[in-house]
C-alpha positions in Angstrom: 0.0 0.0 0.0 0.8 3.6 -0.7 2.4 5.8 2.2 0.4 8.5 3.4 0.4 11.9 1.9 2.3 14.5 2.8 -0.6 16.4 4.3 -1.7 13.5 6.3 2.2 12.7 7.2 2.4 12.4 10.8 6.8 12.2 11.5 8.1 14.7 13.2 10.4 17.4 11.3 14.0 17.2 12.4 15.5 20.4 11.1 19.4 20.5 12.0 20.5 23.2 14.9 22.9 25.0 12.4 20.2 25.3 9.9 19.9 29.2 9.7 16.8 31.4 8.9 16.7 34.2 6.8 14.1 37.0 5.7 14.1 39.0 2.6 12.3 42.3 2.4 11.7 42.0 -1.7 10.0 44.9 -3.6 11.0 46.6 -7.0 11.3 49.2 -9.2 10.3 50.6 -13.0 8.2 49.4 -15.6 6.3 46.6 -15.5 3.9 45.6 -18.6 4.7 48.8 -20.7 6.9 52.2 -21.1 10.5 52.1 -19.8 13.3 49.3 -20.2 14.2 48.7 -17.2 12.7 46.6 -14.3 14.2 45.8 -11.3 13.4 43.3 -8.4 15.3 44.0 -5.5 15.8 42.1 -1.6 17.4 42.8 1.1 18.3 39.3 3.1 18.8 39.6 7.2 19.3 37.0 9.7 18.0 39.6 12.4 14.8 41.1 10.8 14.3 43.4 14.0 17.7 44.6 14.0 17.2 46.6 11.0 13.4 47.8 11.7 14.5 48.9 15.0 17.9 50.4 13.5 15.0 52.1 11.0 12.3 53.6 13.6 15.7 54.7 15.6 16.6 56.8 12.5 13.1 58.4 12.0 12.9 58.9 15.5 15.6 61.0 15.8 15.2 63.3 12.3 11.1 63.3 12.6 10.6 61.6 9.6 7.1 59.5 9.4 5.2 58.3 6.4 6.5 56.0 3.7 10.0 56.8 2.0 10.3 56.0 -1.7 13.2 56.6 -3.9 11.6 58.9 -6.0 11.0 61.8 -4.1 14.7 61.9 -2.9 15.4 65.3 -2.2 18.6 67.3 -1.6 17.4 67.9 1.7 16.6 64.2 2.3 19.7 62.9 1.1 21.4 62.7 5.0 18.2 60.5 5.7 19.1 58.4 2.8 22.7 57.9 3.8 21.8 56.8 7.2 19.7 54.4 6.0 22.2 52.8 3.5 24.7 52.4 6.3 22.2 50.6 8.2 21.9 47.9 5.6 25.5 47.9 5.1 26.1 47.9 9.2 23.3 45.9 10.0 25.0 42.6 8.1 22.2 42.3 5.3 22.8 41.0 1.9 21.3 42.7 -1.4 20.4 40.9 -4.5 18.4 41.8 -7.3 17.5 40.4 -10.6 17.1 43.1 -14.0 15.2 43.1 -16.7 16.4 44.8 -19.3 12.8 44.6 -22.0 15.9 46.1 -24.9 17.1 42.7 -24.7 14.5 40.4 -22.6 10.8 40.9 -21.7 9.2 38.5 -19.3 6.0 40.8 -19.5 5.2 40.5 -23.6 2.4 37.4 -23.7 2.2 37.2 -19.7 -0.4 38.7 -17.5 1.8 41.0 -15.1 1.6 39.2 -11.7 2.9 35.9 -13.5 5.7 38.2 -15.3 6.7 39.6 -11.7 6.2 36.4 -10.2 8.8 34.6 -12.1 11.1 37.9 -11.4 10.9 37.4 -7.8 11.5 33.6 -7.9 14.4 33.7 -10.1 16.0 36.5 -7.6 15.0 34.5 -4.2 16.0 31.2 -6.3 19.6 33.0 -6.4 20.0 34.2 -3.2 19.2 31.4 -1.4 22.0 29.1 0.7 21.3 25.4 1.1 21.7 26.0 4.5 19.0 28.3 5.8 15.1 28.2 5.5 14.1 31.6 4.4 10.4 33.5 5.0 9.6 36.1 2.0 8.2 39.8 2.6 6.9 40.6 -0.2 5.2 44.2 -1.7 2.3 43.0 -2.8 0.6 43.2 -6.4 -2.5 42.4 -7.7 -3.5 39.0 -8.7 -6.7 37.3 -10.0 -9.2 35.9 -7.6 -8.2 33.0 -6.0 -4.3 33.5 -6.6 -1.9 34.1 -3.7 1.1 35.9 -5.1 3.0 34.7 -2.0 2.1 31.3 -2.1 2.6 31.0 -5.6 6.0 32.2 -5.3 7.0 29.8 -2.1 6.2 26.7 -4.4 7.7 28.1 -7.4 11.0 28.4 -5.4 10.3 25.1 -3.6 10.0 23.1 -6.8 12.5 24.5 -8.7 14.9 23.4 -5.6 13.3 19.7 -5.2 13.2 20.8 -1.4 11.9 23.3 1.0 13.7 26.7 1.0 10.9 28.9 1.4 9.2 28.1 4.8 6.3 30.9 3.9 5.8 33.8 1.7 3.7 36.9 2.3 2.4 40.2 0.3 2.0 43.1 2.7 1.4 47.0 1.7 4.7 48.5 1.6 3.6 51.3 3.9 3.2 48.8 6.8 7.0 47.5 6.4 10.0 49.9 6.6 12.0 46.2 5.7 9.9 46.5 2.0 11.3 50.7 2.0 14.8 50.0 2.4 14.0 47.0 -0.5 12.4 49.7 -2.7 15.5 51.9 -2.1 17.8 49.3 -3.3 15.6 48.1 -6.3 15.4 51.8 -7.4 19.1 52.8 -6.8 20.1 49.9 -9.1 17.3 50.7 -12.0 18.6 54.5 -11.9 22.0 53.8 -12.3 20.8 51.1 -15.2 18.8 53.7 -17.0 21.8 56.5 -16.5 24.1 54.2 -17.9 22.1 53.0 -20.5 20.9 56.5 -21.3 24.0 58.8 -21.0 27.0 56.5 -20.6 29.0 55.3 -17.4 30.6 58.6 -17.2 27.6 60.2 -16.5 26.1 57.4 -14.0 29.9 58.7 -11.8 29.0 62.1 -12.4 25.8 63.1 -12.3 25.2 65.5 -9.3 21.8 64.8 -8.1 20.4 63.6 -4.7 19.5 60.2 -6.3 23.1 59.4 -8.1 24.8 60.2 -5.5 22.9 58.4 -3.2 22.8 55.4 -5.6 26.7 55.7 -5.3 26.9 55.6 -1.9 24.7 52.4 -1.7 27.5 50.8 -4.1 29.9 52.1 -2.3 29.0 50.8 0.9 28.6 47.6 -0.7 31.8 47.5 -1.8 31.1 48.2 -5.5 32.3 50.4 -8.5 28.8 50.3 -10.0 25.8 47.8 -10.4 26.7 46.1 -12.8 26.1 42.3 -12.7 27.9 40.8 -9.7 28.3 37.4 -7.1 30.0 38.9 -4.6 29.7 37.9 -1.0 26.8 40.3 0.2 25.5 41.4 -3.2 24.3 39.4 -5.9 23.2 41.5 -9.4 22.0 39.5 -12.5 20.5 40.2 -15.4 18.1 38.0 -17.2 18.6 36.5 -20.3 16.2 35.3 -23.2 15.8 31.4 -23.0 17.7 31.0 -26.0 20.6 32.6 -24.7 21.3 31.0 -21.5 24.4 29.5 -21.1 
């Protein structure tokens, strides 16, 4: 006779004392289904999720600085904010990854309904991030999806199967504005697509130059990081790639 189901399994699970847990704040930046070239899905991974949240409300405690903080309206006056809070993913331990779409020479979107586009961003970055040695829980910002989807779940099992095992323990879709973890991921995700886009626009030259609050504080996140630029990259705390067509995959 058959063994019984996994949902019906009754064994204990035995997970090994030096298996570490990780969490990864994931959210993303540019041009999903139309306009634009660039897409970018961003994470930032942490073994001590409060760490950086409390490192985070410490910093807007002491400058007064509520409400949700995107990228995008960067100012010169903000910039000091900005720099605090790349040092505290740097000092905090976290790792970065993201994954690039560049729709010039790959589009995940044309033929595919968004979410299922985004989706198989986000598993192909967590997919490369993740260590055989740790179970990981996702944070995701969450998009919409039709009824009866769950973008999270759908993305734990994508992971999950691609492996052959269990990597993602659970995966959930919050509202950015409820997690300063899924700011700081929309910081890095945007950093990287506005360097992309300078570069690709105006030349690398112009992404070392260019004196506004976001290059510069797009150079200081690289900086911190240890990196010239962000290009692609497997270093040990960052990991950049850029996805290819099918075809061309080595």
């Amino acid at each position: 006779m058959p063994g019984p189901s996994p949902a019906t399994r009754t064994d204990p699970i035995r997970v090994p004392l030096d298996c570490r847990s990780a969490v990864y704040f994931v959210d993303e930046s540019g041009s999903k289904g139309s306009g634009g070239n660039f897409f970018v899905v961003a994470a930032l991974k942490t073994n001590d999720p409060d760490a950086l949240t409390r490192g985070m409300e410490s910093i807007r405690a002491r400058r007064n600085i509520r409400g949700e903080l995107k990228f995008r309206n960067l100012t010169r006056g903000s910039v000091p904010f900005f720099r605090e809070l790349v040092e505290l993913a740097h000092w905090s331990g976290s790792n970065l990854g993201a994954f690039v779409i560049d729709k010039a020479t790959f589009d995940p979107f044309d033929g595919k309904d968004v979410w299922e586009a985004h989706a198989w961003v986000t598993a192909g970055l967590v997919k490369g991030m993740t260590s055989r040695t740790e179970l990981a829980t996702l944070l995701l910002d969450g998009i919409s999806t039709p009824s009866g989807v769950a973008y999270g779940s759908h993305i734990r099992d994508s992971v999950n199967r691609r492996f052959g095992a269990t990597r993602v323990v659970s995966a959930v879709s919050l509202d950015s504005r409820t997690c300063d973890g899924l700011q700081l991921a929309d910081l890095v995700a945007s950093a990287i697509a506005f360097q992309r886009k300078t570069v690709a626009g105006y030349g690398q030259d112009a992404a070392r130059s260019l004196n506004t609050p976001k290059a510069e504080i797009a150079r200081y996140l690289a900086r911190m990081f240890d990196l010239d630029d962000f290009s692609d990259v497997q270093a040990e705390r960052v990991k950049i790639r850029t996805a290819l067509p099918p075809l061309a995959k080595p």
